[in-house]
N, C-alpha and C positions, 0 to 999 in steps of 0.2 A: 410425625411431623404435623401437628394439628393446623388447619386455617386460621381458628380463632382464638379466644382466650376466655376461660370459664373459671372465675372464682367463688363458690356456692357458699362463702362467709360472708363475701362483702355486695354479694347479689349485681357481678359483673358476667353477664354473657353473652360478649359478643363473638354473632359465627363469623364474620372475615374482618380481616383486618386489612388498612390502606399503608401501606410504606412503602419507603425507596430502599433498594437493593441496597445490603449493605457494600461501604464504600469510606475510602479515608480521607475524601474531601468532596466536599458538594460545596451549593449557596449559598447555605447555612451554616457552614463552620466560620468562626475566625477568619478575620484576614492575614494571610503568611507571605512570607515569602516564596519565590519560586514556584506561587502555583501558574496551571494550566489557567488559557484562556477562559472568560466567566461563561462564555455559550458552550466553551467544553465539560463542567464544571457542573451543568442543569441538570441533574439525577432524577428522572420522572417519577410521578406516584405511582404506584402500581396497585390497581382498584382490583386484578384477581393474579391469580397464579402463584401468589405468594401464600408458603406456610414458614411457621418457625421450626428451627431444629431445637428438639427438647432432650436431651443427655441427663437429666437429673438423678436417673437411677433411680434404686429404693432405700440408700445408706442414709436414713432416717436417725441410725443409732449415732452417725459419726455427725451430722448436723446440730442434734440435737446437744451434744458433748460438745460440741463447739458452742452453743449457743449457751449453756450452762456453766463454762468453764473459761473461757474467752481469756479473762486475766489469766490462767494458768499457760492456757494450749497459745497464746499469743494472736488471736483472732480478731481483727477488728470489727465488730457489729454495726459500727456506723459506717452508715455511705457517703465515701467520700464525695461523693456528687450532686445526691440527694438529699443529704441528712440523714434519710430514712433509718430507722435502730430497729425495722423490724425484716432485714432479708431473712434473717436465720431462720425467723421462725416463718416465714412466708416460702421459705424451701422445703422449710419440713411440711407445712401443708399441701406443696404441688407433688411434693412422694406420695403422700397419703394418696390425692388424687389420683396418684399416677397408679398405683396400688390396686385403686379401686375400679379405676375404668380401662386401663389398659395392658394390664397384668397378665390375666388370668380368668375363665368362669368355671365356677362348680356349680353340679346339680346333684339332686339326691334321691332316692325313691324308696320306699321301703314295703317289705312284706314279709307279712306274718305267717310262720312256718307253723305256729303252734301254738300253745297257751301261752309258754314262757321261750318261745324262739322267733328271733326276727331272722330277716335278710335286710342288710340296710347296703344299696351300690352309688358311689358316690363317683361320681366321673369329673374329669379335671380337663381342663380346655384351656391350652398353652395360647395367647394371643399376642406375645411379646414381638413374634418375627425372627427371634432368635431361641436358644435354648432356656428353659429358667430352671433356677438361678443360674445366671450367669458372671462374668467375672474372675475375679480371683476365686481358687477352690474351695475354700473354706464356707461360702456362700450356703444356706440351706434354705429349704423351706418343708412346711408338711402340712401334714391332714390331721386336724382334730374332728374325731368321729364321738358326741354322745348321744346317749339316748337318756332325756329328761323327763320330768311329771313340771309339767308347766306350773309357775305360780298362779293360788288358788285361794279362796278365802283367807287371808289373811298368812298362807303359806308359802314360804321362800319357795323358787326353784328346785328341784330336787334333782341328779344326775345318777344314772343308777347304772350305767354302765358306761366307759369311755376310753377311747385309747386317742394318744396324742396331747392330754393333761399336760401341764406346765404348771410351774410355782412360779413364784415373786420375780423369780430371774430367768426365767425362759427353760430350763431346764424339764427335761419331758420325764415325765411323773408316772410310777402305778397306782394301784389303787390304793395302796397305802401311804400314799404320798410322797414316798420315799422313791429319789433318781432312779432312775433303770440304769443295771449295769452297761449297757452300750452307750448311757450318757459321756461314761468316763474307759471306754474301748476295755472295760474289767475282763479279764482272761476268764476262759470256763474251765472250771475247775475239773472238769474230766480230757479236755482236749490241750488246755492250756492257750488256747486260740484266741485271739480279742476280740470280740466281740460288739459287732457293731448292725443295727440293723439292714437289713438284705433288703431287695425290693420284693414289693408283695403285691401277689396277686389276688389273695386270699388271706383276710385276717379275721383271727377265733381267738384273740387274746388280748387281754389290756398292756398287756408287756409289749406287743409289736404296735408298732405306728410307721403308717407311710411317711419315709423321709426323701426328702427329693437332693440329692448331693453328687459331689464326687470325695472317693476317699481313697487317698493314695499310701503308698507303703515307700519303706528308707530301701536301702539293700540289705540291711538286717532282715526284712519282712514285717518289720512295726510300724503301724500307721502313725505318719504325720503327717503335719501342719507347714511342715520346712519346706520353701519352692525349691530350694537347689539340694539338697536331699531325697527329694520325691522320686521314686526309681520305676517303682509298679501301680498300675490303678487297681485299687481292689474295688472300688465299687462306683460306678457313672450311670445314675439312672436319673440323670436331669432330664425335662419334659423336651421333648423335642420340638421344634418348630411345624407349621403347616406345612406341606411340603416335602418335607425330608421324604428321598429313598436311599436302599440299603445300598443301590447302583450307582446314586449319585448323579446329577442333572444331567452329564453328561461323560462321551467318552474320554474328555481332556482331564476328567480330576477324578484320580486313580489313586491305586498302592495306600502308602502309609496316610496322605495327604486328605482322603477318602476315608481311609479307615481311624483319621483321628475325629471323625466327627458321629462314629457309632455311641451308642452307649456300653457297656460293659455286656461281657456274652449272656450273664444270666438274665441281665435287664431285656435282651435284644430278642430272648425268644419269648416276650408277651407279645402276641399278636398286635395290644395297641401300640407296640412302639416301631413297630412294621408296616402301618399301613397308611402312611405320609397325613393322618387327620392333624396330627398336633394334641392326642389326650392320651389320657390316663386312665381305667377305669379300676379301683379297689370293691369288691364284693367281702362286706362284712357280717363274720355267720358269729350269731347273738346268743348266747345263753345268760337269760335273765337271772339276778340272784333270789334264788328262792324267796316265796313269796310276792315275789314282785308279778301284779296283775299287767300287762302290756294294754289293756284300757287307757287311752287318753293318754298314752306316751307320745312323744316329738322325738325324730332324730332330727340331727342337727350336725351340718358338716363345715367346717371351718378350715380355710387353707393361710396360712402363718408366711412368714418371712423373715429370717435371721442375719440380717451384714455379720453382726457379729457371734457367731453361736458361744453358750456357753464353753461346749469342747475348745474350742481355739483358744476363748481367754484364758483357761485352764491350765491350757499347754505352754501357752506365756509365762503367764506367773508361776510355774512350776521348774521353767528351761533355766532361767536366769530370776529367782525368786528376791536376791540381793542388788540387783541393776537397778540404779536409779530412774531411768525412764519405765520398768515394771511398778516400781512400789508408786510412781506418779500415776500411772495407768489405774494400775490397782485401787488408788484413793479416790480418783475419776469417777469412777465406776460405782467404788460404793458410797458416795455423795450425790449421784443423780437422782434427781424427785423425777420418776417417768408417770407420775399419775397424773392423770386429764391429759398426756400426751399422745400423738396415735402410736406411741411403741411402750404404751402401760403395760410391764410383763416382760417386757423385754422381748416383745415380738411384734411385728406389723400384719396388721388383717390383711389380705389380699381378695378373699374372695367368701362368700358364704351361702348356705343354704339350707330347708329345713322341709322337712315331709312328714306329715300324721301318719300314724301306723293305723292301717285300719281296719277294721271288728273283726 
């Protein structure tokens, strides 16, 4: 609930703001009928104590698809009051904001175990007040962890290890560019089990990425997407809020009521999700690809945010692939320009950070 109002496009930053309490008729409305007398009517300015309620969330992807498909989705962009044709996109820049200042912090630190072995601990600091992601289930977010050769005379970037990669559409990537099977729940061929990334305390591989979600199971025991199908959680390691204990603030909220606000048991015995800070800490153990000198490398830690992940739309257009509102969706989607938008990729930045490795 901010005091004031901060637009860093159009270089507006004011810290309080003056208004009257909202209200359905003051001095300044129209004149109607049946109102109250005009000394009952004087709605004073209020010079402090006032903030605004901001609700805006981070559904950047659903603004935006409104903002790009309007004649489709039925959206009016102009304001009926104001004229103005730019809310759409003047929403999607207060998620951004929102994204960036009130989201979430990551930090990073890194150390060299060896010629060609790092440690890189990326620590994640929950600031929402509630859990994140929050919302409806399907919600994710994650940790893109690389370690780069900075651009250099006239040399691109270089990323010589990473996990948490993404392609064009938000889908999380190995090294070979190609989806990791937990993108799409791929059963393993020795257990037959779906597979979907676990929370991690420790990650040694490009295949695993810290994914922040909940993932729930049918009564078959197969993960979906369905709310009224949803039977079992197999997986809840959303970041917890400040505060949280496993006792709960008090003796009045108990039993089930208590226990729907854990995250999943494997999540619960990390010690950071026990000790009411509101973080996360991932320790990344590095083995360089041969050859690769660890001189003048960067890690570099990036935490994402998906309203809509690839898996969900998947599961859409795969449930009902012939429904007319799928194949609309479906066209939707692959007609959106998201470049120069803050969800280019198909994901929203939330937080970021970077540390030298050093000699």
């Amino acid at each position: 609930m901010p005091k004031g109002l901060t637009d860093e496009r159009h270089g507006v930053n004011v810290p309080k703001l003056r208004t009257r309490i909202a209200a359905v008729q003051d001095t300044t409305y129209p004149e109607a009928e049946s109102l109250a007398p005009a000394d009952q009517l004087n709605v004073r300015v209020r010079d402090d104590g006032y903030r605004r309620h901001s609700f805006a969330g981070l559904n950047a992807f659903l603004v935006e698809l409104f903002r790009q498909h309007d004649d489709v989705l039925g959206v009016r962009k102009t304001d009926f009051m104001t004229g103005s044709q730019k809310d759409a996109e003047n929403a999607v820049a207060a998620i951004a904001r929102t994204a960036t200042h009130d989201t979430a912090d990551v930090s990073v630190t890194a150390t060299r175990e060896g010629p060609d072995r790092l440690t890189a601990t990326v620590l994640v600091t929950n600031k929402a007040g509630h859990r994140f992601p929050s919302g409806v289930g399907f919600r994710r977010a994650f940790l893109e962890l690389a370690v780069v050769r900075p651009a250099a005379a006239g040399k691109p970037e270089q990323v010589v290890w990473a996990s948490g990669r993404t392609n064009e559409w938000g889908v999380l990537v190995g090294p070979d560019g190609r989806p990791l099977p937990t993108e799409t729940f791929e059963r393993d061929p020795k257990t037959g089990a779906q597979q979907f990334q676990p929370h991690h305390e420790v990650i040694d591989s490009e295949q695993q990425v810290q994914v922040y979600e909940t993932l729930i199971r049918n009564q078959k025991g197969e993960l979906t997407t369905s709310f009224v199908r949803g039977c079992t959680t197999a997986k809840d390691n959303r970041l917890l809020p400040r505060g949280w204990k496993q006792a709960g603030p008090g003796p009045e909220l108990n039993g089930r009521f208590l226990q729907a606000t854990y995250p999943d048991p494997a999540t619960l015995k990390d010690p950071r999700y026990a000790d009411g800070s509101g973080t996360d800490d991932v320790a990344y153990r590095i083995a360089l690809p041969a050859g690769v000198d660890a001189t003048g490398l960067t890690v570099r830690a990036t935490l994402y945010y998906q309203a809509l992940p690839p898996y969900y739309l998947m599961n859409l257009f795969q449930t009902a692939p012939d429904g007319p509102a799928t194949r609309r969706l479906h066209s939707l989607i692959g007609h959106s320009e998201l470049k120069g938008t803050p969800i280019e990729g198909w994901k929203l930045k939330v937080a970021g950070a970077k540390a030298a490795i050093p000699r």
